[in-house]
C-alpha positions in Angstrom: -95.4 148.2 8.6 -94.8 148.5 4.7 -92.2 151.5 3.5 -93.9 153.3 0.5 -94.4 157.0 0.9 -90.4 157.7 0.3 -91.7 161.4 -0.3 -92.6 161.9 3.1 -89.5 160.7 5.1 -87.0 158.2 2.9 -85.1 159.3 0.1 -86.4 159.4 -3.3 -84.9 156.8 -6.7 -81.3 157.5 -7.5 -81.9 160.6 -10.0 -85.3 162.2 -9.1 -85.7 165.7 -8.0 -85.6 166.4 -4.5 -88.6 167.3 -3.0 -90.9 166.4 -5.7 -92.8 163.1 -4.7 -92.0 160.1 -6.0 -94.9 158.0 -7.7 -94.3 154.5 -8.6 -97.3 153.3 -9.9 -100.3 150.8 -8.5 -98.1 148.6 -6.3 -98.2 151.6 -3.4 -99.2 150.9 0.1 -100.3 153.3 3.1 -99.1 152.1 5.9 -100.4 152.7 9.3 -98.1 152.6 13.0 -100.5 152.5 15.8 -101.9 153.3 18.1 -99.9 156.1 19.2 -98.8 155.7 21.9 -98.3 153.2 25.0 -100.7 150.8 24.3 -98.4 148.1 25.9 -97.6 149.7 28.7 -101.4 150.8 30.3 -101.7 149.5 34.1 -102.6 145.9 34.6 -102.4 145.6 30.8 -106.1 147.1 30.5 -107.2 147.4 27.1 -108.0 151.3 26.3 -106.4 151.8 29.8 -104.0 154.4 31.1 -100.5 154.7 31.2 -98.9 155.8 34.2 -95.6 156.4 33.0 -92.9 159.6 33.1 -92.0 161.1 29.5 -88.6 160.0 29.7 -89.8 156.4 29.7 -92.8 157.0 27.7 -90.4 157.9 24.7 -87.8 155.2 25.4 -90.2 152.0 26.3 -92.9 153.1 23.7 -92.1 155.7 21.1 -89.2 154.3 19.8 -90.9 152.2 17.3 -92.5 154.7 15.9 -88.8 156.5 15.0 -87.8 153.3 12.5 -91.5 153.7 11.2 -91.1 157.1 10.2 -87.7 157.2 9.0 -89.0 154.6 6.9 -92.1 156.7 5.4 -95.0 154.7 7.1 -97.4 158.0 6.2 -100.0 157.4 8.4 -100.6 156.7 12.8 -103.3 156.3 14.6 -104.2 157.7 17.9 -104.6 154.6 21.4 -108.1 154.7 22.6 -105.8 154.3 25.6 -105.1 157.6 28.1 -101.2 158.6 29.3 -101.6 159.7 33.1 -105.2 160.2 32.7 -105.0 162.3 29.4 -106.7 160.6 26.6 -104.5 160.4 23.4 -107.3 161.5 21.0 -107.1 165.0 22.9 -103.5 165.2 24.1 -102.2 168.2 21.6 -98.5 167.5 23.2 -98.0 164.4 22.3 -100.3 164.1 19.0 -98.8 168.0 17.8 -95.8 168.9 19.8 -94.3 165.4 19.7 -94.9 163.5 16.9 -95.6 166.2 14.1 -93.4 168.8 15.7 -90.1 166.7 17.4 -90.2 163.5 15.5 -91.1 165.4 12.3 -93.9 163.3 11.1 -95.1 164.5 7.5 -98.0 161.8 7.3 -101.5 162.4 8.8 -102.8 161.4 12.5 -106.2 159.2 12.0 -108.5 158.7 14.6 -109.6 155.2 15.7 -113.2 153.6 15.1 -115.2 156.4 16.9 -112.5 157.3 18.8 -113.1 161.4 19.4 -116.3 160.3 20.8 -114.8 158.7 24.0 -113.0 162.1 24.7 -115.8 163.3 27.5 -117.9 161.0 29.6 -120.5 160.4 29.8 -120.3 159.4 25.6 -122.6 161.7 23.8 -123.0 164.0 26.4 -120.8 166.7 24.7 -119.7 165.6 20.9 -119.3 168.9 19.9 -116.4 169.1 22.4 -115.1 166.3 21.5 -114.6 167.0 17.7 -112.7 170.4 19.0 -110.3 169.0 21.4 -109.5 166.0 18.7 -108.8 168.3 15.7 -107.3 170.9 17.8 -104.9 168.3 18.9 -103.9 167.4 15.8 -106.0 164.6 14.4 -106.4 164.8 10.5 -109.1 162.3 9.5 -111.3 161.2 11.6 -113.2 157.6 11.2 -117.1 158.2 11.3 -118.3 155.1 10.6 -121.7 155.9 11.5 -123.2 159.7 12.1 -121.0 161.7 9.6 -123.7 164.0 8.6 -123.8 165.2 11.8 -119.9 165.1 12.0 -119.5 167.3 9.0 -121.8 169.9 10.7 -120.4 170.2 13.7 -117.0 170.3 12.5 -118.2 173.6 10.1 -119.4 175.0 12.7 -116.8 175.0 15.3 -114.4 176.5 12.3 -117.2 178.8 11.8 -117.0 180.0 15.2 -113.2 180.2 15.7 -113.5 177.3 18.1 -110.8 175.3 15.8 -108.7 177.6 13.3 -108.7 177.2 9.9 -105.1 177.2 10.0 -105.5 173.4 11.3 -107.9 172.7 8.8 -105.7 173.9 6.0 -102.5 171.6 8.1 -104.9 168.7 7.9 -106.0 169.3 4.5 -101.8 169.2 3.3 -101.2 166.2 5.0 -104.0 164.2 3.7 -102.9 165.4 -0.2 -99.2 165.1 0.5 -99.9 161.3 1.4 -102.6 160.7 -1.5 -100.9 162.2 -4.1 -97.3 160.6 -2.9 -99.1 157.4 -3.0 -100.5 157.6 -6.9 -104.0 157.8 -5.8 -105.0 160.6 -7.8 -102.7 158.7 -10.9 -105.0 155.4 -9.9 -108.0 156.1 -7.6 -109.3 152.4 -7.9 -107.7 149.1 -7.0 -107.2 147.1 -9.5 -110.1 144.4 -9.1 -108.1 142.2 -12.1 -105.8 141.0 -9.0 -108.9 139.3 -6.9 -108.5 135.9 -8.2 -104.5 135.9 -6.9 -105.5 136.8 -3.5 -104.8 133.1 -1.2 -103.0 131.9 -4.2 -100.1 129.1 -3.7 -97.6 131.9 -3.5 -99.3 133.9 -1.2 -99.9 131.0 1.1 -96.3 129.8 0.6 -95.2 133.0 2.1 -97.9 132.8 5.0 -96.2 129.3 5.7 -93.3 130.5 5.7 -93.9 133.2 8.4 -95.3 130.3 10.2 -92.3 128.2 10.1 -90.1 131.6 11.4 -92.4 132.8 14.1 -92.2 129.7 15.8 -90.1 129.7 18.9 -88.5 126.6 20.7 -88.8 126.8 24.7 -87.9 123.1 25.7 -86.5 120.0 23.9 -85.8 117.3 25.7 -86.0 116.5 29.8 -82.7 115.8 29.0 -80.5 118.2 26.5 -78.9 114.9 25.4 -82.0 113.3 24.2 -83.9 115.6 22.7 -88.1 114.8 22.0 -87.1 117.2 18.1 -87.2 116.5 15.1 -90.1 114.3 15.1 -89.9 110.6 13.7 -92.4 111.3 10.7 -92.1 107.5 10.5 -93.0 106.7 14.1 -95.4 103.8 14.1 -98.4 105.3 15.8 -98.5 109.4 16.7 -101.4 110.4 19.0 -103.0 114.2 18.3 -105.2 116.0 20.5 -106.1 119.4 22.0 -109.1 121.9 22.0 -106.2 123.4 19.1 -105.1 120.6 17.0 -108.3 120.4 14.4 -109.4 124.2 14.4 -108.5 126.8 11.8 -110.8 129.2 13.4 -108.7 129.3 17.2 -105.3 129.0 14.6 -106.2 132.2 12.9 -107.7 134.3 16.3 -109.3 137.6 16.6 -110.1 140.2 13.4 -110.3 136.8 11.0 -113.8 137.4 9.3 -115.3 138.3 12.2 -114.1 141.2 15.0 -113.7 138.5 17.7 -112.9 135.3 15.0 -114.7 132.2 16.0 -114.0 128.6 16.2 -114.6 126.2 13.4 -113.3 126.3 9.6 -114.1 130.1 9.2 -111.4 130.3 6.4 -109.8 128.2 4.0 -106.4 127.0 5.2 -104.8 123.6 7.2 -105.2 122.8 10.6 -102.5 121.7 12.6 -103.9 118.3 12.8 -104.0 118.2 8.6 -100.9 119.2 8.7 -99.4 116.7 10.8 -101.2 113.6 8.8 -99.5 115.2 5.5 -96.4 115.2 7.0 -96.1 111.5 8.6 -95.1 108.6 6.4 -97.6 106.1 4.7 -97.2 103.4 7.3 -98.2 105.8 10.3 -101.1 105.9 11.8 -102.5 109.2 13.4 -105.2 109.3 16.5 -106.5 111.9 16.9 -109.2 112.5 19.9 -110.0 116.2 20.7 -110.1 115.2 24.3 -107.8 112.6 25.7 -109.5 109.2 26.7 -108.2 106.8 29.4 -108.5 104.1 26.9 -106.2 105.6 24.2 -103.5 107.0 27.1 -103.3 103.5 28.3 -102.0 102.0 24.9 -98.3 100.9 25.2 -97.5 101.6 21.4 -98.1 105.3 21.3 -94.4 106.7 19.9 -95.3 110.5 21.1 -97.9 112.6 21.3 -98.3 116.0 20.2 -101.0 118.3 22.2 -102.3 121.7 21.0 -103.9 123.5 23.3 -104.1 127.7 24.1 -106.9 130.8 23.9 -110.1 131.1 22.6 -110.1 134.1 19.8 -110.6 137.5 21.1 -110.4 141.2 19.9 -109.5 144.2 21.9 -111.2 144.5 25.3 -113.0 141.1 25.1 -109.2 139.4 25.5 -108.9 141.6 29.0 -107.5 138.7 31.2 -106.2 138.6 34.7 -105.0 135.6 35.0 -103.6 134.5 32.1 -104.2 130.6 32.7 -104.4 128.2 29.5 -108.4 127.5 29.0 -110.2 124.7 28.4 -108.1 123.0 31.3 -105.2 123.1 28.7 -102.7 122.6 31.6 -104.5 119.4 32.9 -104.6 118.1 29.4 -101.4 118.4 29.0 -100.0 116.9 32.0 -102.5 113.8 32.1 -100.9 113.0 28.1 -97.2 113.7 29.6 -97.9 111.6 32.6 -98.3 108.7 29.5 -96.5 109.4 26.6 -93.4 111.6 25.6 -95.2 114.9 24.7 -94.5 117.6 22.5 -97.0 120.6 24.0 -97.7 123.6 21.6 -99.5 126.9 22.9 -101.1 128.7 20.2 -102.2 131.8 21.9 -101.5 135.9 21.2 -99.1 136.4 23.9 -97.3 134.6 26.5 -99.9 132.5 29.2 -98.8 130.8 32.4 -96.9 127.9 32.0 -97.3 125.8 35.5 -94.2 124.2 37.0 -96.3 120.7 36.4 -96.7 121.6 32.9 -92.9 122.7 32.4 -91.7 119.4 34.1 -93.8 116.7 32.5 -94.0 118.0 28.7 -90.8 116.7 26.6 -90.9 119.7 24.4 -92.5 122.9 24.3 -93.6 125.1 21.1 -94.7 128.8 21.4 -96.9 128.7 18.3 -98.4 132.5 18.6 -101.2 132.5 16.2 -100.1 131.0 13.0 -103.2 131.7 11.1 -104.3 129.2 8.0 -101.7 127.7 7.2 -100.8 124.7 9.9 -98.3 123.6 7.7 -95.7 126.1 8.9 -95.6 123.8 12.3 -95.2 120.7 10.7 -92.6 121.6 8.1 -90.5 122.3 11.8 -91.6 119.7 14.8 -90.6 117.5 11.9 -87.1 118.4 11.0 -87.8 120.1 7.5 -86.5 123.3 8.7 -84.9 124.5 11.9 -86.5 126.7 14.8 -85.1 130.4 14.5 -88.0 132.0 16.2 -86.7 134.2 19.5 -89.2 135.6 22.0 -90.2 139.2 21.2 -91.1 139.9 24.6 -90.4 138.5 28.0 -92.1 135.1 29.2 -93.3 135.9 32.9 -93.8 132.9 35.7 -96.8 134.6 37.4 -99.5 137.4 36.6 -97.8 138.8 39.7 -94.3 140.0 38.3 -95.8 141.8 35.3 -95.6 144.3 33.9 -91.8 143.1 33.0 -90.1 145.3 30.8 -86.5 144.3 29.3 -83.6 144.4 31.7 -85.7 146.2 34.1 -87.5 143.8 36.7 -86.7 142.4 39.2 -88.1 139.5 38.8 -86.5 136.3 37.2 -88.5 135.4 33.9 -89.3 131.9 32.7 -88.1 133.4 29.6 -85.7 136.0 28.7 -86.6 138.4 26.0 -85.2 136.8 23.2 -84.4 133.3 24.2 -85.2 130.2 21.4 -83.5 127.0 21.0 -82.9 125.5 17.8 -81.4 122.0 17.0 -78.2 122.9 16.1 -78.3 125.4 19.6 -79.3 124.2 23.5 -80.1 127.6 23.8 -79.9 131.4 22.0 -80.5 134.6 23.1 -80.1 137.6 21.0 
């Protein structure tokens, strides 16, 4: 969440006038926090669900992002399709007005989500004129109409018309969109400058997205024995075998909202699959196999140095990645144990949260890579499964063993994880946990 509006909550350059805003030219961003607030905590992890939690532990589990975010001048949040204890965020005045604006002190404006005022009575369309009253008279500022805005704009006169919503919230609304705009230079620089186009995926901007690659990866397992670890990768082992319904597709690398809502598979993008990755990486004498599916015929060879298999979730996007079970698809637990069962195996998951690892999978694999979704550039995991650069990835949430224990929150459940909340080995470190 990029820091810009320093108007709105940070301090202003050494020198300039207190509470005049601070303009610094065409290199501003608008940031966004959402969605405000408990999206991660709605029951059974539903997406646009409800969460059934207590203010005390509302604030302290969820809302304490959104603190750093705004003492840091992100200038603009965005209301959860999600409901707390039944009440539907776009509508709740406390938490939208008497919390955020009011307690926290939030200067920015409150944005609704892709149509989301019109999910505020059921059933949808039945009553939009309500809707648009209990969403602005909550405290939502701008509200995305990606579709019927005439008839937005209408309604929305007349219900200030009428009294229904006061023109004091109007004029509050009004501020707050101008205090952001005109802290961010858009009135100094309404257009983007369209000069910049041909530096977007340039070699620095994909050295930076490797980068992020090569940091976000976190280290679960190296070695059935800690004294003879499976990493750093020989680069120069004589033959390497590659497969996985992951190790040759940019499209399942990148996931959901990558050109499409839900992604797709294939080479949607421009960018290096893991599988490219790994064949720059290996010396000249090695030779790579590479077999999307393992055959019986290439597991039975005897020369096979290690194998690296890539397996983890289809893309998905907001309700369509709803899952209850949380298993690795395409059989991605089978395929992994039937290489292990063969060959010393390095497994990687790539995958948008944590998935069930089986005790099968856990015991067999020789090393085991949580690879998130590292987007284009596949290079990022080879730079580290090969030695180049170290592991310093740590888990930014906890690693369940079974669908059962969760929801797991932090020093609070009783169950035992698989993996603590912040755990990642390195090679210099058998284990770390900040």
């Amino acid at each position: 969440m990029t820091s810009i509006i320093t108007g709105l909550q940070g301090q202003p350059p050494q020198g300039h006038p207190k509470g005049y805003p601070f303009v610094a030219g065409r290199n501003n961003v608008i940031a966004c926090a959402k969605h405000f607030v408990g999206d991660g905590g709605t029951d059974k992890g539903v997406n646009e669900g409800n969460t059934l939690l207590p203010y005390d532990e509302l604030e302290r589990i969820h809302m304490e992002p959104y603190l750093d975010c705004i003492s840091q001048g992100v200038s603009t949040v965005m209301a959860s399709y999600s409901s707390w204890n039944g009440r539907k965020l776009h509508g709740d005045r406390y938490l939208l007005t008497d919390i955020l604006k009011d307690k926290l002190g939030f200067k920015g404006f409150v944005i609704s989500d892709w149509e989301g005022i019109d999910r505020l009575i059921q059933p949808r369309d039945s009553d939009y004129r309500g809707c648009v009253s209990l969403a602005i008279n909550a405290g939502v500022d701008m509200v995305m109409v990606p579709f019927d805005y005439k008839r937005f704009v209408e309604i929305l006169k007349f219900l200030v018309v009428s009294g229904n919503i006061p023109m004091a919230r109007i004029d509050d609304a009004v501020e707050r969109i101008l205090r952001v705009k005109f802290v961010a230079g858009l009135f100094e620089h309404p257009f983007s400058d369209r000069s910049l186009l041909n530096t977007v995926g340039c070699k620095a901007h994909r050295d930076l997205a490797r980068e992020a690659v090569r940091k976000s990866l976190v280290l679960l397992k190296n070695g059935k024995n800690i004294e003879k670890p499976l990493l750093p990768l020989d680069r120069n082992a004589k033959r390497i075998f590659v497969t996985g319904s992951h190790a040759d597709d940019l499209g399942y690398q990148c996931g959901g909202w990558t050109i499409l809502w839900n992604g797709s598979s294939g080479r949607i993008t421009i960018g290096t699959t893991i599988l490219e990755a790994i064949k720059e990486a290996v010396g000249d004498n090695t030779e790579v196999i590479y077999e999307p599916k393992p055959s019986p015929e290439t597991l039975s060879q005897q020369d096979i140095s290690f194998a690296i298999v890539v397996v983890g979730e289809e893309p998905y996007a907001e309700f369509t990645g709803d899952n209850s079970n949380l298993k690795i698809p395409f059989n991605g637990t089978e395929v992994i144990c039937s290489v292990a069962d063969k060959i010393p195996t390095l497994a990687i998951i790539v995958s948008g949260r944590p998935l069930v690892l089986e005790p099968e999978l856990l015991e067999k694999t020789d090393a085991l890579v949580a690879a998130w979704l590292p987007g284009s550039e596949g290079g990022g995991i080879a730079d580290v499964i090969f030695g180049d650069f170290d592991f310093t990835g740590k888990l930014p949430v906890t690693w369940f063993k079974a669908v059962e224990h969760l929801p797991m929150h932090t020093k609070e459940n009783s169950h035992d994880p698989l993996y603590p909340f912040g755990f990642g080995l390195s090679y210099t470190k058998h284990a770390s946990i900040d």
